[in-house]
C-alpha positions as a Markdown table, in Angstrom:
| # | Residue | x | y | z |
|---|---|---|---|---|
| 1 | Unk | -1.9 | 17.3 | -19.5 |
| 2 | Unk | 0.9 | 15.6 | -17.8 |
| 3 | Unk | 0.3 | 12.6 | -15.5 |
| 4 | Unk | 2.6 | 11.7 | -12.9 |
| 5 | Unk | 1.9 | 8.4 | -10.6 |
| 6 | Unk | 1.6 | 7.8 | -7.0 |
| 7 | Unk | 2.8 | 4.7 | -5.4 |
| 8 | Unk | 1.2 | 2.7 | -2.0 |
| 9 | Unk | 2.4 | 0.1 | -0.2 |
| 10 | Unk | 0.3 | -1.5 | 2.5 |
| 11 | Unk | 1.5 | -4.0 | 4.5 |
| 12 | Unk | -1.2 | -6.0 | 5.9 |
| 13 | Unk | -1.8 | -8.4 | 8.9 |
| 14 | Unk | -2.6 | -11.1 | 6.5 |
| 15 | Unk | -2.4 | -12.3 | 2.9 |
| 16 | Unk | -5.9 | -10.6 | 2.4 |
| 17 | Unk | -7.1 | -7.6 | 1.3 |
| 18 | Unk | -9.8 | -7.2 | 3.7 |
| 19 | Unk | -7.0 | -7.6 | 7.0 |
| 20 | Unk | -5.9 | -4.2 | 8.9 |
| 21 | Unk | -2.8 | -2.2 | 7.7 |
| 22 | Unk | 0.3 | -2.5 | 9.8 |
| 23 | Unk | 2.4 | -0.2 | 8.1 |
| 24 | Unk | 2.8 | 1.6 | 4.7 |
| 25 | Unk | 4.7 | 3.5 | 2.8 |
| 26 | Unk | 3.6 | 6.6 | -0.1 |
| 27 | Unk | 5.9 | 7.7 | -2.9 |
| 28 | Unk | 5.1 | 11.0 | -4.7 |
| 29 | Unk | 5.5 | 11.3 | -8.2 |
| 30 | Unk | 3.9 | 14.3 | -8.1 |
| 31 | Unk | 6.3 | 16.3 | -6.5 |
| 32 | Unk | 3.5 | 17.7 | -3.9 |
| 33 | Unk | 1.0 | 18.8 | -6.6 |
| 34 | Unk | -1.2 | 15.8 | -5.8 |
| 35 | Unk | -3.3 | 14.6 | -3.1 |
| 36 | Unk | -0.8 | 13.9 | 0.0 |
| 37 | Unk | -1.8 | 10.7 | 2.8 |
| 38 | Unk | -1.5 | 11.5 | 6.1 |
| 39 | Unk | 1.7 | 10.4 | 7.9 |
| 40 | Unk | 0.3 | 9.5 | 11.4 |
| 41 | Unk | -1.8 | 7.0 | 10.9 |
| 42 | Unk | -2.9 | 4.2 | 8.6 |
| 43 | Unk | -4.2 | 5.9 | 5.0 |
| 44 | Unk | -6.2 | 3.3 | 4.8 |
| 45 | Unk | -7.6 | 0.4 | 7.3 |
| 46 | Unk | -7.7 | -2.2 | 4.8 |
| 47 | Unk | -6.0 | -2.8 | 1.2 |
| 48 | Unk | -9.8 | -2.8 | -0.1 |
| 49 | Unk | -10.5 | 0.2 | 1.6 |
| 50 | Unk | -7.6 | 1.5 | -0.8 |
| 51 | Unk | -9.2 | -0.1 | -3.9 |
| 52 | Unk | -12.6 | 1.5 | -3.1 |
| 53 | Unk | -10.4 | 4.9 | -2.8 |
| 54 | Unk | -9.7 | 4.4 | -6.9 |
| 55 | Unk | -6.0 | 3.3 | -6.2 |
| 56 | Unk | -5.0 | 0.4 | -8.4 |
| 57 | Unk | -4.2 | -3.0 | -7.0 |
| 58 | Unk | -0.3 | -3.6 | -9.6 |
| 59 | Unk | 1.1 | -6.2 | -7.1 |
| 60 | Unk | 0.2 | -8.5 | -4.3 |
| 61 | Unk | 1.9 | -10.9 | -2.0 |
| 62 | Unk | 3.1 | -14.6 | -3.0 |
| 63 | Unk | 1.6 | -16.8 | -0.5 |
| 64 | Unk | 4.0 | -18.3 | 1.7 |
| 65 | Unk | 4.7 | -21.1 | 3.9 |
| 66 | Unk | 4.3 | -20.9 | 8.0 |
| 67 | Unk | 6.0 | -23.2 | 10.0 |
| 68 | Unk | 6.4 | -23.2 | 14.0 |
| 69 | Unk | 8.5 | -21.3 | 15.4 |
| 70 | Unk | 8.5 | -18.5 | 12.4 |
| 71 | Unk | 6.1 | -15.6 | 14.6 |
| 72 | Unk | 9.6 | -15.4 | 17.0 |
| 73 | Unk | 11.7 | -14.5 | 14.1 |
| 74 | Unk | 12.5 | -11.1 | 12.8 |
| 75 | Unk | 11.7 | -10.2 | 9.1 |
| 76 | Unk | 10.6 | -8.5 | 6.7 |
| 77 | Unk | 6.6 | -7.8 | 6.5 |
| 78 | Unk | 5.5 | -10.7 | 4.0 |
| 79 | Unk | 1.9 | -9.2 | 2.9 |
| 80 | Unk | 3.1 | -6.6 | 1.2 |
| 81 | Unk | 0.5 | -5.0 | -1.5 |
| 82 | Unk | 1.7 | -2.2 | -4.1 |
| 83 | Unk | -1.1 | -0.1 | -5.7 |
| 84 | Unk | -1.3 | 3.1 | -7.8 |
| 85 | Unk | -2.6 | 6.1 | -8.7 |
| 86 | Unk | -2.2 | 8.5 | -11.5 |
| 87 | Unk | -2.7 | 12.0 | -11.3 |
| 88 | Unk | -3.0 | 14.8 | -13.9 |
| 89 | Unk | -0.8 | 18.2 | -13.2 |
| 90 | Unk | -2.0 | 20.9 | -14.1 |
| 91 | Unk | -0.1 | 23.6 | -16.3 |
């Protein structure tokens, strides 16, 4: 059988797995013939919640330093984690 892989990212309010999900994105390899996230809301609350899910934890953030001043400046979202999935297609 074919496998194809999903991608997650989860960008979370901290450097830990266990902090809530403020945004994510889902890439398909599946073309639509695996399970689909929802779009509305949060796929998961937590990056563990993901891991307990069977999605596999490939990258995480580098920790970073703060400094004052640095929560009035706009960025990128630094606790980014990338997991996967791999699905099998039928036929």
């Amino acid at each position: 059988m074919p496998v194809r892989q999903q991608i997650l990212y989860l960008w979370l309010a901290e450097g830990a797995l266990d902090t809530e999900t403020v945004g994510w994105a889902f890439h398909d390899g599946t073309s639509g013939a695996g399970p689909q996230l929802p779009e509305a809301e949060p796929p998961y609350p937590t990056g563990l919640a993901a891991l307990q899910q069977g999605w596999f934890l490939i990258q995480s953030p580098a920790p970073y330093a703060l400094h004052a001043g640095a929560e009035y400046e706009v960025s990128y979202l630094a606790n980014e984690f990338v997991f996967e999935r791999r699905i099998d297609i039928q036929g």
